[in-house]
N, C-alpha and C positions, 0 to 999 in steps of 0.2 A: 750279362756277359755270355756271348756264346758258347756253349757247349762248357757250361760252367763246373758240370761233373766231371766230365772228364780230362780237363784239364786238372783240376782234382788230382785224378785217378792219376794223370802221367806225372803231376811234381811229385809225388808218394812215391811213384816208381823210380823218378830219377834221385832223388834224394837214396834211396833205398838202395841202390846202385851203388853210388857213394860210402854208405853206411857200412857196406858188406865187405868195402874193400874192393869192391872190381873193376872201376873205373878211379887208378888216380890223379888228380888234378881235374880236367875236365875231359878227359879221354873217354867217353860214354856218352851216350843217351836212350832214350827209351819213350817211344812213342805208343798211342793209341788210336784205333779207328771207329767212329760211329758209322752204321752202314744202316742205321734203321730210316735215315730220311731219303728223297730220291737221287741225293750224291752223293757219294761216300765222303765223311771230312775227314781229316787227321790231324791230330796233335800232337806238336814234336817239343823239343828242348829248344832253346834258342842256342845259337853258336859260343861257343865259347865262354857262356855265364857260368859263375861258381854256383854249386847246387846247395849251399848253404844262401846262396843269395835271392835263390827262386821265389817267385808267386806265381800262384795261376793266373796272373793277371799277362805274364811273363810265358807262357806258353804260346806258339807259331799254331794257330789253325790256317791246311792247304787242303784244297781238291787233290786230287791220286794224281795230277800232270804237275804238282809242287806249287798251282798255282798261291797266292796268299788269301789268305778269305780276310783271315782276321789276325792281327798281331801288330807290335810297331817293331817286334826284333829281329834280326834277320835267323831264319830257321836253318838249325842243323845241318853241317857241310853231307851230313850223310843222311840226308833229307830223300834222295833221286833214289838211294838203296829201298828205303824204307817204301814208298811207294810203287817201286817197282814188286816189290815183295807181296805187298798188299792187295794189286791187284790180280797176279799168278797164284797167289796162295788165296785166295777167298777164304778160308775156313779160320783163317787165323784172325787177332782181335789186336794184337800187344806184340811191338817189337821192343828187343832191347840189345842194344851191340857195345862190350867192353873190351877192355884193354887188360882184364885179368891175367896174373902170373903163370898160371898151370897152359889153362888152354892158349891162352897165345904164346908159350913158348912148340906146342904141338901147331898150332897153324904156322910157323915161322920154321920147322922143321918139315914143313908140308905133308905131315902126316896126321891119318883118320888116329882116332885111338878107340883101339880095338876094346870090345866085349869083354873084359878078361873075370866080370865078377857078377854078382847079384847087385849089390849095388846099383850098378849100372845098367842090370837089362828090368830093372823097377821102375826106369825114368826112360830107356832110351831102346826102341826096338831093334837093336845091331849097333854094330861102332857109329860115332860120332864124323861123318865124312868130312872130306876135305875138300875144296873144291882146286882145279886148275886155275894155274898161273894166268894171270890179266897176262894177253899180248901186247905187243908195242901199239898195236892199232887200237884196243880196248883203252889203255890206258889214254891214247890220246881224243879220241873220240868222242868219251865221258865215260871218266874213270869210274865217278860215284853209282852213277845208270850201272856199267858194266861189272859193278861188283856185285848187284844183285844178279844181273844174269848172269855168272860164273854159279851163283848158288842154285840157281830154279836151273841151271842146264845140269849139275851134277845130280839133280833130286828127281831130273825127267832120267837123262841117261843109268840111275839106279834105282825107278822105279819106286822111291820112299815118299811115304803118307807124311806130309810136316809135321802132324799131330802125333805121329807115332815117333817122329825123331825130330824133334823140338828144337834143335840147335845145328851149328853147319862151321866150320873152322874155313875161313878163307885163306888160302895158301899164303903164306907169308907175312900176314897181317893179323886176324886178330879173331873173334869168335862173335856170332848175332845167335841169337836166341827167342825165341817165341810163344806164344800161348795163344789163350783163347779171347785172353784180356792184358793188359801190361803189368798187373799183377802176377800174371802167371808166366808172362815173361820173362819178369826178375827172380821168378823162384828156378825157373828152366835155366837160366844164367848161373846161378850160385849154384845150382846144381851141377851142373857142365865144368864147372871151377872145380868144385870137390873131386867128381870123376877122373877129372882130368891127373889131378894132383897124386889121385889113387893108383892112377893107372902109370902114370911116370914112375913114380915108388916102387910098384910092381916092377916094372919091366929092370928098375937099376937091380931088383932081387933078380935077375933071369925069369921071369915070368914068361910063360909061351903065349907070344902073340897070337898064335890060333883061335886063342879065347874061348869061353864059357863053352861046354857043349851046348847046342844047338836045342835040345832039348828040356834043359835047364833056366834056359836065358827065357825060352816059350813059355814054360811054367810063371818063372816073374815075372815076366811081362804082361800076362793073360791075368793074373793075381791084382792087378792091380788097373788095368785097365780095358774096356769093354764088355760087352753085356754078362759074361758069367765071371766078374769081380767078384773078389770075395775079402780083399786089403777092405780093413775100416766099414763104417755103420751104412748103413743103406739108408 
């Protein structure tokens, strides 16, 4: 079977998705990309199967253009995102886009959620952005394509490392999330969900959106990831 681990690796993820609570029904998935051979492949969810229902047999391998390589089901409606992602972001390994409560009620209010804790700047280098509204012409054009470049134009025009802000709220819709692997994109996911969840609570207390001093957020941030880490064992 090809690419038998990682298919593997993405039913683990999409089940895992499921298990956490962040995709209910079948509102999720969560793919992979092998990039060691000389085409990149990826492995996605099939459309519309229950994630109790999966095998890796059951997983869509496409080239980065959606082509099909390998699969008999037909591959995730948000298949054109994920690939367009994979190949503007190179450094990332593991997609995963839910329909979670916290964060997608912040992408449906079209707002980033701000810094306001430790917590948050442990996992996430600044607020969590939002991207601009799909125009009538995106949306008709190809919505799915245009949803990823609503997210690489908000992360060009502000300048953010993907790996330094793992996650992205699409205006009105729902929240994608990433890593290095799709493992570490379901953890960037649940995490984004808890933040999220922290930070609405916050702000019903009157919390000041300003958020965390600038100084503070660097400290966690820097504590935890890049060369002088000091979070956890070496």
């Amino acid at each position: 079977m090809l690419l038998a681990a990682l298919r593997e690796e993405v039913l683990h993820a999409n089940q895992e998705i499921a298990r956490l609570g962040l995709a209910p029904h079948t509102f999720g998935n969560a793919s992979g990309i092998d990039r060691s051979g000389g085409e990149p492949l990826v492995v996605i969810k099939p459309s519309g199967v229950d994630y109790d229902r999966l095998t890796p047999a059951d997983m869509v391998v496409t080239d980065l253009n959606g082509k099909i390589v390998d699969g008999a089901l037909r591959p995730s409606s948000d298949l054109d995102t994920h690939t367009l992602l994979y190949r503007e972001f190179p450094q990332i390994g593991g997609i995963v886009h839910t329909h979670s409560e916290f964060a997608t009620a912040w992408a449906q209010a079209c707002r980033p959620i701000p810094c306001l804790g430790t917590t948050h700047a442990d996992y996430f280098h600044g607020p969590v952005p939002v991207t601009e509204s799909l125009t009538a012409d995106e949306v008709r054009d190809g919505y799915v394509r245009n949803t990823g470049a609503v997210i690489v134009r908000r992360f060009r025009q502000d300048g953010l490392d993907p790996l330094a802000v793992p996650g992205v709220l699409v205006a009105g819709h729902a929240p994608f999330a990433w890593g290095r692997n799709s493992a570490e994109a379901v953890e960037h996911a649940d995490l984004l969900e808890f933040i999220a969840r922290l930070a609405f609570r916050s702000v019903l207390l009157e919390a000041s959106e300003s958020g965390l001093p600038a100084h503070v957020l660097e400290h966690h941030y820097r504590r935890k990831h890049g060369p002088e880490a000091t979070y956890g064992q070496r």
